[in-house]
N, C-alpha and C positions, 0 to 999 in steps of 0.2 A: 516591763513589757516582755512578754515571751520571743522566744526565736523566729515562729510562724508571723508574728505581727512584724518585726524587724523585716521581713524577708517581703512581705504582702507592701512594708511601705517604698523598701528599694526598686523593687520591679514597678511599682507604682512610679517612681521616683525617674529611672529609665524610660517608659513606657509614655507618659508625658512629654519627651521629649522626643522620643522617637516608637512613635505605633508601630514600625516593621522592625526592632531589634527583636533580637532573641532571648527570650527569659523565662527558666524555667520553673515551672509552678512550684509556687512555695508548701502546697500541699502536699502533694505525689510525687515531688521531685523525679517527673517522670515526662508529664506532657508538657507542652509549652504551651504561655499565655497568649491569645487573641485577641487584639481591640476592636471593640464596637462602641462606635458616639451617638449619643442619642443627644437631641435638642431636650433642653426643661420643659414643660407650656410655660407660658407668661412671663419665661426672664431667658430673652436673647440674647444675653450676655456670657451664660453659662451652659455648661453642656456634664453630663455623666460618664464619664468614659467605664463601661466594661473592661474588664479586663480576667479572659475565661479561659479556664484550662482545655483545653482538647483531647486529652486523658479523660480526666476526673471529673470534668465540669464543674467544678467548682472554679467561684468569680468573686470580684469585689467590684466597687466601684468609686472612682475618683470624681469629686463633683471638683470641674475648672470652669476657667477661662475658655471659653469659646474661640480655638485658634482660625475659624471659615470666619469671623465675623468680620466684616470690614468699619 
């Protein structure tokens, strides 16, 4: 596993746990990352989290647990 995957899974890794930490893009190591959640359709159990640089634009995305669901 390259450095950038390492780097893409820790802020992921962060980022999961807390949407408002600071972390910066594993690309550009320039801008920092923003989360956006989006719902799946047809599986309300899980959600996509974005997670995009503000520099670079460049993203990836975590499919989880859906933490709004009750």
């Amino acid at each position: 596993m390259d450095s950038k995957a390492r780097k893409w899974i820790a802020a992921a890794n962060v980022l999961r746990e807390n949407t408002s930490a600071i972390v910066i893009c594993p690309e550009c190591n320039v801008g920092h990352l923003h989360v956006k959640d989006e719902l799946i359709p047809n599986w309300d159990s899980k959600i996509d989290r974005f997670m995009i640089c503000d520099n670079c634009g460049k993203y990836n995305i975590l499919t989880m647990e859906n933490p709004h669901q009750e």
